[in-house]
C-alpha positions in Angstrom: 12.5 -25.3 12.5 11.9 -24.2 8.5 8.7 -24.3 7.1 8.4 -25.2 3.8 5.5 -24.5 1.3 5.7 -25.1 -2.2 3.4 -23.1 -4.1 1.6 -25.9 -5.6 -0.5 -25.2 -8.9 -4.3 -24.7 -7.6 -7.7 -22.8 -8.9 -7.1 -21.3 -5.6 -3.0 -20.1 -5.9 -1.6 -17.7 -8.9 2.1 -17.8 -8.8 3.6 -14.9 -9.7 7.8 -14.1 -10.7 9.5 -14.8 -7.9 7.2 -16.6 -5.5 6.8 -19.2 -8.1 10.0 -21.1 -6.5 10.0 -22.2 -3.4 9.5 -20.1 -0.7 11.3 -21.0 2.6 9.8 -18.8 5.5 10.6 -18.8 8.8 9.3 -16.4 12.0 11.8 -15.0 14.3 13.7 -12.3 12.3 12.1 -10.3 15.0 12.6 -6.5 15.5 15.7 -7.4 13.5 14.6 -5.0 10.3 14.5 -2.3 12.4 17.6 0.5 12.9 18.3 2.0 16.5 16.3 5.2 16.1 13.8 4.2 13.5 10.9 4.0 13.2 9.2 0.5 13.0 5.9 -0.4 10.4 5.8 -4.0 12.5 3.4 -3.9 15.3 0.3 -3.7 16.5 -2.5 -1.0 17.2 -1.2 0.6 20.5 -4.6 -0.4 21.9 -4.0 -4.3 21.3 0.2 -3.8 22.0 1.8 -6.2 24.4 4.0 -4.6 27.1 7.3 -2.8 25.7 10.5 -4.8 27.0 13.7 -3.8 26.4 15.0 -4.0 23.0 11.7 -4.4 21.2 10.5 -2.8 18.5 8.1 0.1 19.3 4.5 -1.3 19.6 2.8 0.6 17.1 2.8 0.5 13.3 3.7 3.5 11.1 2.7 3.2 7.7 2.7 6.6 6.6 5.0 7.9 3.8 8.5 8.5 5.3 8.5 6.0 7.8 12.2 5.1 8.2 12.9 1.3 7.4 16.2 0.2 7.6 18.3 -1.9 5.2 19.4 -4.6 7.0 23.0 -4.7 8.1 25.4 -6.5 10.6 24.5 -4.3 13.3 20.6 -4.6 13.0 19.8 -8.1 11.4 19.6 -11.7 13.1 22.3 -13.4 10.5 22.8 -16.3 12.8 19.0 -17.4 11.9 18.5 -16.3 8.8 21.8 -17.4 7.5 21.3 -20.8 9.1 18.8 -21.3 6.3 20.5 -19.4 3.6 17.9 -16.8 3.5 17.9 -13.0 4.2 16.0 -10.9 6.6 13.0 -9.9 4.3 9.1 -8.8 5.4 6.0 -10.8 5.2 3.2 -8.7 3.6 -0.4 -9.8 3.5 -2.8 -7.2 1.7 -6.6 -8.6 2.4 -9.4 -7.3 -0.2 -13.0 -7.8 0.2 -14.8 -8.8 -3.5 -17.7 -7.3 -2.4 -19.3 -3.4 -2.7 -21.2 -2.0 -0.4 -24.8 -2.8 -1.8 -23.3 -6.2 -2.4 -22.5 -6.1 -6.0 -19.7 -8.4 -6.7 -16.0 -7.3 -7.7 -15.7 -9.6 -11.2 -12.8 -11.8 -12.2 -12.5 -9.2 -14.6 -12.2 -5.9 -12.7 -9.6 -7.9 -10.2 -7.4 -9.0 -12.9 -7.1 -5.6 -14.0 -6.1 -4.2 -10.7 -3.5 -6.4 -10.6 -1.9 -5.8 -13.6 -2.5 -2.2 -13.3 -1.7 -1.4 -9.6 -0.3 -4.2 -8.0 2.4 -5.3 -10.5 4.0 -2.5 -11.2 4.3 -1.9 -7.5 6.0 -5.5 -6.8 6.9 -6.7 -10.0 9.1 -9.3 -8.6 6.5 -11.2 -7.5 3.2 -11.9 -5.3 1.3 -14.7 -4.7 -3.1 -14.3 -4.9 -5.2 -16.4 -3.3 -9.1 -16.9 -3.4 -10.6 -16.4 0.5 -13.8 -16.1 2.5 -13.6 -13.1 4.7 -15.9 -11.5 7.3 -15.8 -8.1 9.0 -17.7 -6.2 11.1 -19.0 -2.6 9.9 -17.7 -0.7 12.4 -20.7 1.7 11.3 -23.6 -0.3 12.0 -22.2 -3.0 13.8 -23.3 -5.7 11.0 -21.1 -8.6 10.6 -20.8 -9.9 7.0 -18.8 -12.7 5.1 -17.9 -12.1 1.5 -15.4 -13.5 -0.9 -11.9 -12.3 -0.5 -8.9 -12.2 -2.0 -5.0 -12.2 -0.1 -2.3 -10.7 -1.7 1.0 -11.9 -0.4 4.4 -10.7 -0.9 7.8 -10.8 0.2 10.2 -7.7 -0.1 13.1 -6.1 1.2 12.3 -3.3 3.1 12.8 -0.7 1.7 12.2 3.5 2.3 9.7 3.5 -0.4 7.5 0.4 1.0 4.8 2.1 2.9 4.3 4.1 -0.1 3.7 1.4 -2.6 1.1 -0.2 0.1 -0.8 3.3 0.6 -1.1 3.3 -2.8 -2.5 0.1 -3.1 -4.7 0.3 -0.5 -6.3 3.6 -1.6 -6.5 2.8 -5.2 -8.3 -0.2 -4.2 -11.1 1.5 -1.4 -11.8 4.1 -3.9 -12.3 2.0 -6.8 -14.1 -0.1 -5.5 -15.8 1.8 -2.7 -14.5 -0.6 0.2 -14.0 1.5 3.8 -10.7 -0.6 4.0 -7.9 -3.1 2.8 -6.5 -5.1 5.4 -2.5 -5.1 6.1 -0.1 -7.0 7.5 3.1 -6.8 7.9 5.8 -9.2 9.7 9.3 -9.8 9.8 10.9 -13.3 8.2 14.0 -14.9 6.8 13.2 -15.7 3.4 15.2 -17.7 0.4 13.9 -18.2 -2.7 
């Protein structure tokens, strides 16, 4: 069954190019987005990975440059569902930043605003979607748990070779300007229309 959202004007929701429509998203594309032989950047740590069965993708993520993502074709993609909703076998990426430094001094409205239209644009300048969050974490350091404002980056691409570039990117520029040990990732394969 489709599941609609429209990306309904809120404080909390900045619609960006494309993702300004509506978006219809729908789970299942499965392993789909991924060539015979290639490598996939779906999955999960191999220490959380659900048993390997026949025909699904490996269990691990590789988001390193070079990681092989295949366009999808006949041969690889599930057209039977995606076509059903007159959309195309697309990825689900979530990017989540904490707004918070290290001796809690607060990333302003300011300095975010300029990371996206610095970094994050020009690396999907077809569109994202922001949205204000309250995260928490555990330092895996000192074992502290802490909540602190957050903010999700979504976006919907076509693989593509150069993908797991653009997200490294991203994510480094991000840690190292703002001296955060991580930005969250995930990644998951949908049918998409727009």
């Amino acid at each position: 069954m489709p599941v609609r959202t429209p990306l309904l004007p809120s404080r909390s929701i900045h619609r960006w190019g494309a993702l300004a429509g509506m978006a219809v998203v729908l789970s299942g594309c499965g392993s789909a987005l991924v060539a015979p032989g290639a490598e996939s950047i779906v999955g999960t740590s191999a220490a959380h990975a659900p048993a390997t069965t026949t025909g699904a993708p490996p269990a691990t993520a590789n988001l390193e440059a070079g990681s092989k993502i295949a366009e999808p074709t006949p041969a690889n993609a599930t057209p039977t569902l995606c076509q059903a909703f007159q959309t195309h076998p697309m990825l689900n990426i979530t990017l989540l930043f904490g707004q918070t430094r290290p001796r809690g001094q607060a990333i302003s409205a300011s300095e975010w605003r300029d990371f996206l239209k610095t970094t994050l644009t020009p690396a999907f300048p077809a569109g994202l979607s922001v949205l204000s969050a309250q995260g928490q974490w555990q330092d895996p350091q000192t074992g502290r748990v802490s909540q602190e404002p957050a903010r999700l980056v979504t976006i919907i691409a076509a693989p593509a070779a150069d993908l797991p570039t653009r997200l490294d990117t991203i994510r480094n520029r991000y840690k190292e300007r703002f001296e955060q040990q991580s930005v969250g990732l995930m990644v998951a394969p949908v049918c998409a229309g727009f």
